[in-house]
SEBA-809364 format. One record per residue (C-alpha): x, y, z; residue in one letter. Coordinates in steps of 0.02 Angstrom, whole numbers, padded with zeros to 5 digits, always signed. Layout:
<mipas>
XYZa...
</mipas>
This chain:
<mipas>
-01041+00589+00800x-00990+00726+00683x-00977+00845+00818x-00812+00741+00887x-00705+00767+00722x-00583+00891+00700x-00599+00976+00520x-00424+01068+00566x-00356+00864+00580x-00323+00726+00493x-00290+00650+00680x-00119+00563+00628x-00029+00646+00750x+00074+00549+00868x+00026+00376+00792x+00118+00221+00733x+00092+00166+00547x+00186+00045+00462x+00232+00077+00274x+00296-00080+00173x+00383-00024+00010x+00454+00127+00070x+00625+00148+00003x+00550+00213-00143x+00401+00259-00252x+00257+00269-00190x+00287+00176-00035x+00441+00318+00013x+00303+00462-00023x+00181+00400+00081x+00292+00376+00214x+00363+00546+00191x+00176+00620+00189x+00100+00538+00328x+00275+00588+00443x+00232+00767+00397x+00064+00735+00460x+00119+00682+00634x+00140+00494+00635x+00262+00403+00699x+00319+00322+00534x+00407+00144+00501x+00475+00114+00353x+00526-00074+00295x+00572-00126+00136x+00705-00268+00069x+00816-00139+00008x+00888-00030+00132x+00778+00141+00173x+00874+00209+00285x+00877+00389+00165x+00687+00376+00158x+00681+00373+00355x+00797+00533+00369x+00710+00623+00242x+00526+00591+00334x+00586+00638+00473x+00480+00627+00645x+00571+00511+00723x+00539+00388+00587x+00634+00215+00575x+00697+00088+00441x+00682-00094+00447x+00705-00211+00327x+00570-00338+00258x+00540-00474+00127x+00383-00491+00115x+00443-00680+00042x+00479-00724+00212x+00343-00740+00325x+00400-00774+00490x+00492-00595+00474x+00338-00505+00442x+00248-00594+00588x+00404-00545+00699x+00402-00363+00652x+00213-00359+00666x+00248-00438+00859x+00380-00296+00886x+00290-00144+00851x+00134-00219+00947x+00243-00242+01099x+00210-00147+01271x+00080-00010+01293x+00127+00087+01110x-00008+00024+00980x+00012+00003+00787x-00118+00107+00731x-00110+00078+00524x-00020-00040+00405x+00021+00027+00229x+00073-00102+00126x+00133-00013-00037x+00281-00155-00076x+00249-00255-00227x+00350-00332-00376x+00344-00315-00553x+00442-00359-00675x+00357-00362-00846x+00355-00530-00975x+00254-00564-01115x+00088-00668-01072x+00142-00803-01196x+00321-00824-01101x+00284-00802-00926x+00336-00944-00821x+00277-01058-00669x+00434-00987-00567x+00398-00811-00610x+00207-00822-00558x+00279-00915-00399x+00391-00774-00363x+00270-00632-00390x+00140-00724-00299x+00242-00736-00116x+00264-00558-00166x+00127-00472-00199x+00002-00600-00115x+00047-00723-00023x+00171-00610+00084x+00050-00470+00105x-00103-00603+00176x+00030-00662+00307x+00081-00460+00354x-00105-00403+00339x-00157-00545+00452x-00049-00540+00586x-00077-00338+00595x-00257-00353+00598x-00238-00502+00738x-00127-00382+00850x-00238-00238+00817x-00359-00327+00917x-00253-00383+01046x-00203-00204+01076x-00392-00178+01101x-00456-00145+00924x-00454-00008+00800x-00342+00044+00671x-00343+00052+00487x-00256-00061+00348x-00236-00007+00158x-00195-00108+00054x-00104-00056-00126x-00211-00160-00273x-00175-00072-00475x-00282-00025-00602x-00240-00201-00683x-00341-00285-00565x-00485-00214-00652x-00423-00208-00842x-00303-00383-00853x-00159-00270-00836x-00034-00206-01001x+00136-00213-01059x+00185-00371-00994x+00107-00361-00830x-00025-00512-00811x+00041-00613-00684x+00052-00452-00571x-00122-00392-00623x-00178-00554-00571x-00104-00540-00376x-00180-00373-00363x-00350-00436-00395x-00321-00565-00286x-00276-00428-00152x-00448-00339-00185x-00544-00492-00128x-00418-00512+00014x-00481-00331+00069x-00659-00345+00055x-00650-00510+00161x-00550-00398+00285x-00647-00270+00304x-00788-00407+00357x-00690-00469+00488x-00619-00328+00551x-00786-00216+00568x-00828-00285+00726x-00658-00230+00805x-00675-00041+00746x-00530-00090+00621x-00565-00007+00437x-00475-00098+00274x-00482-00035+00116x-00376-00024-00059x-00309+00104-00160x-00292+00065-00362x-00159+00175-00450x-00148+00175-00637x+00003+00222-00712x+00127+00320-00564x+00290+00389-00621x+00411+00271-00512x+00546+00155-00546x+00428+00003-00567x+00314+00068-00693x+00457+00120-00806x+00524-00049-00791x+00547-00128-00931x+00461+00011-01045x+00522+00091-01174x+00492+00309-01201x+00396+00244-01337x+00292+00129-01239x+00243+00240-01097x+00201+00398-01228x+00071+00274-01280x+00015+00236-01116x+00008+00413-01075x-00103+00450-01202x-00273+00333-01138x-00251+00436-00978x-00370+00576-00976x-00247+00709-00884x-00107+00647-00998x+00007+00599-00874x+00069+00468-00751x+00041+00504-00572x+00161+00579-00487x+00197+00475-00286x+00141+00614-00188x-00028+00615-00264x-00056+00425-00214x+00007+00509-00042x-00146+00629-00033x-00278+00493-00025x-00185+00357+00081x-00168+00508+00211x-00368+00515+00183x-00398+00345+00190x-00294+00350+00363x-00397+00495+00464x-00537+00515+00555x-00620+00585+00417x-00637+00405+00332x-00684+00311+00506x-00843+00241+00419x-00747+00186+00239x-00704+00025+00238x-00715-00124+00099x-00692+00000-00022x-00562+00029-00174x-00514+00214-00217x-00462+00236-00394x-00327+00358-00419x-00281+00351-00606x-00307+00501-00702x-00492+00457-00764x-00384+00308-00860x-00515+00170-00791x-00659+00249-00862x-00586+00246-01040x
</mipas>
């Protein structure tokens, strides 16, 4: 009913979310964001984000996580589900990119940026969704895809364009399962964001030229990938689910 949401609210208040990727980038905004909000923020990443905890704030914590190993993921999925304290959302924001030409890339470097950005996050999505209805149901998962998934990906980035498309079917199939239990999954595409991956292995040059097929004229800055995952969390969204949000400057369209 419309009449039970809050328009003053996003309704984050007090809740658990876990946010993969956080020591930096976008993964450290939206943890930063969604702590301002209210939540109850963890923060995991494989490199220590400790600094991104502090500066949330809110009580927020730091774990560590490699998405490569699956049996940690499961066990920090088990330990925030413990007891009577629910995980309300997963934010899974880690990824790996490092760029190679199409014509070089190897069978070791798809391997490695598949049990990244793949086969790691279908392990951590699944076991969240799979305590979310132990706890009872309900919650929300989004999922971080890239424009690549949609254009083939540039710059060296083909192997990773082609995990994040495999991530948008993984959501959609989600979101099927997870209707039933009240538990909303959806993606959010960013084009180019002004982080430490996307300059990887670019060149001034290279990202002036990038910049220039974006209709604003920019990269993205964290915080405004922030903004919508916040969204995409609330009450306001309750009945989005399946669905990818595009936040790229208008870039897609061109």
């Amino acid at each position: 009913m419309v009449d039970d949401l809050n328009p003053g609210t996003l309704g984050l208040a007090g809740r658990k979310v876990l946010v993969t990727g956080a020591a930096q980038g976008i993964g450290r905004a939206c943890a930063v964001w969604l702590a301002r909000l209210g939540a109850r923020v963890v923060l995991a990443d494989i490199q220590d984000c400790t600094g991104s905890a502090a500066e949330a704030g809110n009580g927020a914590t730091a774990r560590r996580l490699d998405l490569c190993d699956r049996a940690a993921g499961e066990a920090l999925i088990a330990d925030l589900t413990a007891g009577d304290d629910p995980l309300y959302a997963l934010v899974n924001c880690a990824g790996l990119l490092i760029r190679q030409p199409f014509e070089t890339i190897t069978a070791e470097q798809i391997e490695l940026h598949t049990a990244v950005n793949q086969t790691g996050v279908f392990f951590l999505a699944r076991a969240t969704m799979e305590a979310m209805r132990r706890q009872g149901g309900g919650g929300r998962i989004v999922l971080y895809t890239s424009q690549g998934a949609f254009t083939g990906g540039s710059f060296g980035s083909t192997h990773y364009a082609m995990n994040k498309a495999a991530l948008t079917a993984l959501m959609k199939s989600m979101a099927r399962l997870g209707g039933p239990d009240g538990i909303t999954v959806n993606a959010i595409s960013p084009g180019a964001v002004d982080t430490p991956m996307f300059r990887g292995g670019m060149s001034e040059a290279d990202i002036a030229q990038f910049c220039k097929t974006i209709p604003v004229g920019r990269p993205a800055e964290p915080q405004e990938l922030a903004a919508p995952t916040a969204f995409l969390l609330s009450e306001w969204a309750r009945y989005i689910t399946g669905t990818t949000l595009h936040v790229n400057g208008g870039q897609l369209m061109v």
